[in-house]
PLY file of the C-alpha trace (Angstrom):
ply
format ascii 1.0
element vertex 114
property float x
property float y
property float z
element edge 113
property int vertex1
property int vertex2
end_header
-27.38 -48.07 14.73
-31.13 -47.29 14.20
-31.37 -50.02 16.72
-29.88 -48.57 19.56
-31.02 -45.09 18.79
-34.46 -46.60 19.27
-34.11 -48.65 22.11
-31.87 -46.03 23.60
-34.82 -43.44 23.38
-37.01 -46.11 24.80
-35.40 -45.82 27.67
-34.81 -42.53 28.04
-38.12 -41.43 27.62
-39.39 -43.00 30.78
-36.06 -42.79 32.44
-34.37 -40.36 31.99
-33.39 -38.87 35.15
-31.82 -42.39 36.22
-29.05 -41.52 33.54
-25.96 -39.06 33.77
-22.46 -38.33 32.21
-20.88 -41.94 33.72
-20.73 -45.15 31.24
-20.36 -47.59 34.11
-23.36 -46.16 36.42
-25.53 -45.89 33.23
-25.00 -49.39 32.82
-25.53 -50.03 36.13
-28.96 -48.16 35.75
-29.52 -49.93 32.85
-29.51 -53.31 33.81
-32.23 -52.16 36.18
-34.33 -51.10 33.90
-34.36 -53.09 31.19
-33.37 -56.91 30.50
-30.85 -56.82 27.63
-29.27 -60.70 27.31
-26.41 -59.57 24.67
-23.39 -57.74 26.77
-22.51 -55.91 23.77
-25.85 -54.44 22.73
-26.43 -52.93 26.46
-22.58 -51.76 26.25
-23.86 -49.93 23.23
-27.01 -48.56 24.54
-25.27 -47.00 27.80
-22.68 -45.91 25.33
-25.31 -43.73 23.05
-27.73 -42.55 26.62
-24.03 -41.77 27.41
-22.79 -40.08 24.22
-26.55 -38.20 24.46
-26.80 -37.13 27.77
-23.35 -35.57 27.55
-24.05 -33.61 24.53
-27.47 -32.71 26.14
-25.52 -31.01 29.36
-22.53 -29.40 26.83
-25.60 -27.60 24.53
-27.09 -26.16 27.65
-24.31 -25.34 29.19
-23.44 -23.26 25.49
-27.20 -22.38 25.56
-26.44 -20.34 28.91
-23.35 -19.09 28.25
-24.45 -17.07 25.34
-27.47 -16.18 27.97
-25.28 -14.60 29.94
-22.86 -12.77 27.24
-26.47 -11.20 25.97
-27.17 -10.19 29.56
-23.94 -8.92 29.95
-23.99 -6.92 26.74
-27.22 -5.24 27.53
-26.23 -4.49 30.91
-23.13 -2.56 29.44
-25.24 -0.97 26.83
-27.56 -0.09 29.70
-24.35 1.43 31.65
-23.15 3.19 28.65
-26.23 4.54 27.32
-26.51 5.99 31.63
-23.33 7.68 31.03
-24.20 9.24 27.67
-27.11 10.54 29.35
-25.40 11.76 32.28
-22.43 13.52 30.25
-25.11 15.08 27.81
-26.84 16.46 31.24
-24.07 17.98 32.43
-22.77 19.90 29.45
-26.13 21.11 28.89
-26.62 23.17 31.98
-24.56 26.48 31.17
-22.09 27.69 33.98
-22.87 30.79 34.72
-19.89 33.41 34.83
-20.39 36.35 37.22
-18.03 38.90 36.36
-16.93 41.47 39.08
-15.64 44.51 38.25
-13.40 46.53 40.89
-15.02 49.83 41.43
-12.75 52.92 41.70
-13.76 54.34 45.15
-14.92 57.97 44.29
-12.95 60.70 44.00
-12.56 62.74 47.85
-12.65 65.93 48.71
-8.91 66.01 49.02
-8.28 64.42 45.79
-10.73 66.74 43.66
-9.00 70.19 45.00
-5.58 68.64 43.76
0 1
1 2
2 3
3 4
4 5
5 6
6 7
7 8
8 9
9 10
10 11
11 12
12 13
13 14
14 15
15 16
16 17
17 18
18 19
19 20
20 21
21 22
22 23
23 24
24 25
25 26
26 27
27 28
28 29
29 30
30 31
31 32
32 33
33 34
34 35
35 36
36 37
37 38
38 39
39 40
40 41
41 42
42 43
43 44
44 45
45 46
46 47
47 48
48 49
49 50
50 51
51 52
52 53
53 54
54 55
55 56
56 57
57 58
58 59
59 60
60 61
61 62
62 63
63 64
64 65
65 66
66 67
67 68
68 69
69 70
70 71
71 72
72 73
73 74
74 75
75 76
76 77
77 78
78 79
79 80
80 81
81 82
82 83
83 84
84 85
85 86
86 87
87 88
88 89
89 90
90 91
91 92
92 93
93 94
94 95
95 96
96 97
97 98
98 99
99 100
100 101
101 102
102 103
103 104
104 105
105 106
106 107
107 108
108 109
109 110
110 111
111 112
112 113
């Protein structure tokens, strides 16, 4: 196994953008690169670039995935944290209650002889 890890690194060192998540084309790729005479060691070595490049793609695709939860929990703190702000704003300016008060209209002349 330390065999193939080794070789398999080898190869994807200097070509690594050849490779992807298919066995058959990374055989295929393979076989262009390098000269390996035993069917079942290459078999193996496209099996591991395989095995690697596919756990490469799933960790970054994890990687930005909890990227974007983080972005989309600040942005909601963010939001909330606007709203607070806003809410606080508006209770704090007082309404101001203008109170009218009917005035009596002043006694006439009529009413005062009465």
């Amino acid at each position: 196994m330390d065999r193939i890890k080794r070789l398999s690194y080898e190869v994807l060192d200097g070509h690594k953008t050849k490779f992807g998540e298919d066995f058959a084309d990374n055989k295929k790729a393979l076989d262009q690169i390098s000269i390996v005479r035993s069917k079942g060691l290459k078999n193996e070595i496209a099996g591991y670039i395989t095995k690697f490049i596919k756990k490469e793609i799933r960790e970054q695709k994890a990687k930005q995935a909890r990227i974007d939860a983080s972005k989309a929990e600040l942005l909601s703190e963010e939001q909330s944290e606007i709203e607070l702000t806003e809410e606080t704003t508006v209770e704090e300016v007082p309404e101001t209650v203008v109170e009218t008060t009917e005035e009596k209209p002043s006694e006439t002349a009529e009413e005062k002889t009465e």
